[in-house]
C-alpha positions as protocol buffer text, in pm:
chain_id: "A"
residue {
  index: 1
  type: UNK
  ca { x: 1680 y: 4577 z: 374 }
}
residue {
  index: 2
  type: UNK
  ca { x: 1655 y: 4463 z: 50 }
}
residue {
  index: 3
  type: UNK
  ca { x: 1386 y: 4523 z: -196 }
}
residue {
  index: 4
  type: UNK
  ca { x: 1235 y: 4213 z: -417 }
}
residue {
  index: 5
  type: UNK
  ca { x: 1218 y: 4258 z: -765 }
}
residue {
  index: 6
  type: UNK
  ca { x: 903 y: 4374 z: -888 }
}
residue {
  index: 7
  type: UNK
  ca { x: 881 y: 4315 z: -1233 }
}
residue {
  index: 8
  type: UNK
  ca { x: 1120 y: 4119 z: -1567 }
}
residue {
  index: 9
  type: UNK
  ca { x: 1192 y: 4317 z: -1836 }
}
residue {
  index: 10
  type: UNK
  ca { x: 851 y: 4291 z: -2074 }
}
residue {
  index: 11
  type: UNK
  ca { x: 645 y: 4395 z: -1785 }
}
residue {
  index: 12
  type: UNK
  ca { x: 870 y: 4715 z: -1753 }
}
residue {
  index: 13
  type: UNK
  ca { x: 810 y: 4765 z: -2125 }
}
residue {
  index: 14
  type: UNK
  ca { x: 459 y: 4777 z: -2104 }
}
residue {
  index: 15
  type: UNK
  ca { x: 435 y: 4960 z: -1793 }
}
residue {
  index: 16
  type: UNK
  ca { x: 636 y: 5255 z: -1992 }
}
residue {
  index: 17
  type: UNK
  ca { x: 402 y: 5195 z: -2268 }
}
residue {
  index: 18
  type: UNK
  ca { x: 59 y: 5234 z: -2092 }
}
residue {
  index: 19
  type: UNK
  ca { x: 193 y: 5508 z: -1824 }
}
residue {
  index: 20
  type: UNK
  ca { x: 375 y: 5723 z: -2084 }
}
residue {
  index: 21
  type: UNK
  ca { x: 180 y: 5662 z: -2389 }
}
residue {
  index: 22
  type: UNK
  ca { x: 476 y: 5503 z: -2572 }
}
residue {
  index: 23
  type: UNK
  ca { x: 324 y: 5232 z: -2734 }
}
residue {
  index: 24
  type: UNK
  ca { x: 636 y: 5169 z: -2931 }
}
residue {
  index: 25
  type: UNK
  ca { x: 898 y: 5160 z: -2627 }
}
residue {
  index: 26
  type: UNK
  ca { x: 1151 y: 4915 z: -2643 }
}
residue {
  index: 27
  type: UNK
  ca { x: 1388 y: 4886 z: -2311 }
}
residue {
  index: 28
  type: UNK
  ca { x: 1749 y: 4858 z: -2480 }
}
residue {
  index: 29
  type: UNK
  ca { x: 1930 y: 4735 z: -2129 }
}
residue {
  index: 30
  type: UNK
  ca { x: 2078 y: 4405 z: -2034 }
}
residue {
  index: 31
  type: UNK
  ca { x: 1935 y: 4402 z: -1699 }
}
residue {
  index: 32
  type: UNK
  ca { x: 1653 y: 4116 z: -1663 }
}
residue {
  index: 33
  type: UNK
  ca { x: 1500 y: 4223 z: -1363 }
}
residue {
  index: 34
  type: UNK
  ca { x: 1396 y: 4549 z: -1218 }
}
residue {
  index: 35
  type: UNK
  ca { x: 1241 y: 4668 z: -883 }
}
residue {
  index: 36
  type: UNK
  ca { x: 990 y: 4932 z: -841 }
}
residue {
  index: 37
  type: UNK
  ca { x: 1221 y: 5199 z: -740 }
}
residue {
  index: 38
  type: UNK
  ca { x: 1445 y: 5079 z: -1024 }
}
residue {
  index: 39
  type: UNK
  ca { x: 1139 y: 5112 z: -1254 }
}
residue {
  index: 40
  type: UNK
  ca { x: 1043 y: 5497 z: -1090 }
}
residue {
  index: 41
  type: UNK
  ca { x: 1361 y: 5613 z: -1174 }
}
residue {
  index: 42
  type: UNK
  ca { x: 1393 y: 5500 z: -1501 }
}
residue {
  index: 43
  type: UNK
  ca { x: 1056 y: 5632 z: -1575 }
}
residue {
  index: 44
  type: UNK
  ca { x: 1145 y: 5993 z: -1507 }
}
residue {
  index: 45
  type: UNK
  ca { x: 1477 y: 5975 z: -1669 }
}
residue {
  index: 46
  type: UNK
  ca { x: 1291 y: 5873 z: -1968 }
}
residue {
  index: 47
  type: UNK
  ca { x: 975 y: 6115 z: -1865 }
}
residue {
  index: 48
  type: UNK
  ca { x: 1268 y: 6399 z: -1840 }
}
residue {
  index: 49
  type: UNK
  ca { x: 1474 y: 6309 z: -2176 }
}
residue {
  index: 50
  type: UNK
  ca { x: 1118 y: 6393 z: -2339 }
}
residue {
  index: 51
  type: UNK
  ca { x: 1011 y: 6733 z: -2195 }
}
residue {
  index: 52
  type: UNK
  ca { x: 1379 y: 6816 z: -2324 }
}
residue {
  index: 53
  type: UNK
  ca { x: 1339 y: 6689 z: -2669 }
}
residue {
  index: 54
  type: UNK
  ca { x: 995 y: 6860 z: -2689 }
}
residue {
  index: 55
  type: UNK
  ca { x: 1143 y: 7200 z: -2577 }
}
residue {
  index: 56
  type: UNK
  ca { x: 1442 y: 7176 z: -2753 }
}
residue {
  index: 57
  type: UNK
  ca { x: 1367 y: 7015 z: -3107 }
}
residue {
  index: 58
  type: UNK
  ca { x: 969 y: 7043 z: -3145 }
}
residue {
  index: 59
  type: UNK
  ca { x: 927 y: 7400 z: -3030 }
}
residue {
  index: 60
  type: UNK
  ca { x: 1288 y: 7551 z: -2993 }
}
residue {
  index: 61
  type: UNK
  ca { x: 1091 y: 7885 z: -3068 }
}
residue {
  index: 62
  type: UNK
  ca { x: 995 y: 7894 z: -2768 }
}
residue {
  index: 63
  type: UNK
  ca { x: 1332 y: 7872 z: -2555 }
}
């Protein structure tokens, strides 16, 4: 089974943009097309990469 892609490139963008409140995201991949599981993962990677930052360079108190 194959899944049909969902969305190009500058929809991806500005799905990041409303769902993560990054209204300056730019996607910096080659790929043109992406399907919705394509587009989950690449949201938590991204969601992920920023609870680190925050713990490790905005409140490294904390750790």
């Amino acid at each position: 089974m194959t899944e049909d892609f969902a969305m190009n490139k500058a929809e991806l963008e500005a799905r990041i943009r409303e769902e993560l409140h990054q209204p300056f995201y730019v996607a910096k991949m080659d790929q043109a097309r992406f399907t919705e599981t394509e587009y989950q993962e690449i949201k938590a990677q991204l969601q992920a990469d920023y609870e680190k930052y925050i713990e490790e360079f905005v409140n490294p108190q904390e750790n």
